[in-house]
C-alpha angles and dihedrals in degrees: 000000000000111000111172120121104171146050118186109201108192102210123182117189098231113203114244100285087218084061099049109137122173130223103228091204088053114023092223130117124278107232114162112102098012120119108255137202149180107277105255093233099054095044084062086057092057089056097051087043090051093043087051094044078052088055101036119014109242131157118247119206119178128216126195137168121211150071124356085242083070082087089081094053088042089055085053089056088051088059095049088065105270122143109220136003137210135207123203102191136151140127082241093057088050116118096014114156121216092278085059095038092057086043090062094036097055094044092051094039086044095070081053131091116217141141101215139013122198117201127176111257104243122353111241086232091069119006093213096123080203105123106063087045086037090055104038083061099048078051090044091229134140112262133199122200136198102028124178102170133013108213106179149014122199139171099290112352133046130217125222145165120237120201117212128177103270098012155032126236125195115209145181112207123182122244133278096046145117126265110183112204146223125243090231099042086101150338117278116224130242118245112262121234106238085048084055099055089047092045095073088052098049121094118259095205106221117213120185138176095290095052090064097048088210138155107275081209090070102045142072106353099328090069096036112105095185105082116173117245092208147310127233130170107234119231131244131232122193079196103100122179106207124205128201098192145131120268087250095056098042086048084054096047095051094049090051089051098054098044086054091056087045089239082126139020138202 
């Protein structure tokens, strides 16, 4: 008999990533007044969570951790067909790398029951693909990455399929654990119109630093051990140099290359 209730999707509104500017003090992103959207990967997990939630009845709850301004991408979701929704904001939460991030995710998805938790499999913004792994382990749960279709749920484990470059793999995992998503593994639906209209009137729960109750050492900056040594824009040149040559020349010549700029050495 099918016993799952509920389905966590982490979601992070990603800025534009045509729009992506740098602070050179900070070495964080720059988000206010950039176009943002909802990253591409999890949005791939909110498909696969609302398709389940069609087969099995299960409920979908969405968590996210940003900006206040995340209400507005956390309304659409509502439209696509989700049931709650949960903001993770605070000042105290602002600059975290993917290490901080995890941190204030598990503590906040650790006062919550669930069975299984989608995340995207990297944010657009950052292309570390750290957070879902990163937070299965603070949960000490099993995680599965790299999923591209999710075949079966059963009682107490689910079966998936994980793309990798070359392969396909094939895996049963135990509930409750993390499966983090591709952005092709499906088509995401549109929001529907009478989902739009209730949307404006369902509760956003708001979460923040002392409802964790969580070390301030281990969140935003101060609990983010990557720091940026610093951000440059590289310069362009219309002047190309082109080379006919073997793969074993071109490997040569590369490795010369970078010898000669100290990026490697013998």
């Amino acid at each position: 008999m099918f016993i799952m209730k509920k389905i966590v999707v982490l979601v992070k509104q990603v800025p534009d990533s045509t729009e992506i500017r740098v602070d050179k003090e900070t070495g964080t992103l720059i988000r206010a007044g950039v176009p943002s959207i909802i990253n591409p990967d999890d949005l791939a997990g909110i498909e696969a969570a609302l398709q389940l939630k069609e087969k099995y009845g299960v409920t979908v709850d969405v968590v996210s951790m940003g900006p206040p301004q995340a209400t507005g991408m956390l309304r659409e979701l509502y439209a696509r067909g989700v049931d709650n929704c949960t903001l993770i904001t605070d000042r105290k939460f602002a600059g975290a790398d993917t290490c901080a991030t995890s941190n204030t995710l598990a503590a906040a998805l650790g006062k919550e029951e669930f069975d299984l938790i989608i995340a995207g499999r990297q944010a657009i913004d950052g292309d570390t693909a750290q957070v879902g792994p990163q937070t299965a382990e603070r949960l000490n749960i099993p995680q599965v990455t790299y999923v591209d279709e999710i075949i079966e749920l059963g009682e107490s484990t689910v079966t998936v399929k994980k793309s990798l470059e070359d392969t396909e793999e094939i895996i049963e995992a135990k509930l409750p654990c993390v499966l983090t998503t591709l952005s092709g593994m499906n088509t995401p639906r549109y929001m529907n119109c009478n989902d739009i209209v209730d949307s404006f009137s369902k509760e956003v729960r708001v979460v923040t630093f002392a409802d964790l109750q969580i070390d301030a050492g281990k969140v935003g900056l101060a609990g983010s051990p990557t720091k940026v040594h610093s951000t440059f824009t590289k310069e362009v040149s219309a002047q190309t140099e082109t080379f006919n040559i073997s793969a074993q020349e071109a490997a040569e010549k590369i490795a010369k290359t970078l010898k000669a700029k100290q990026l490697i050495t013998k």
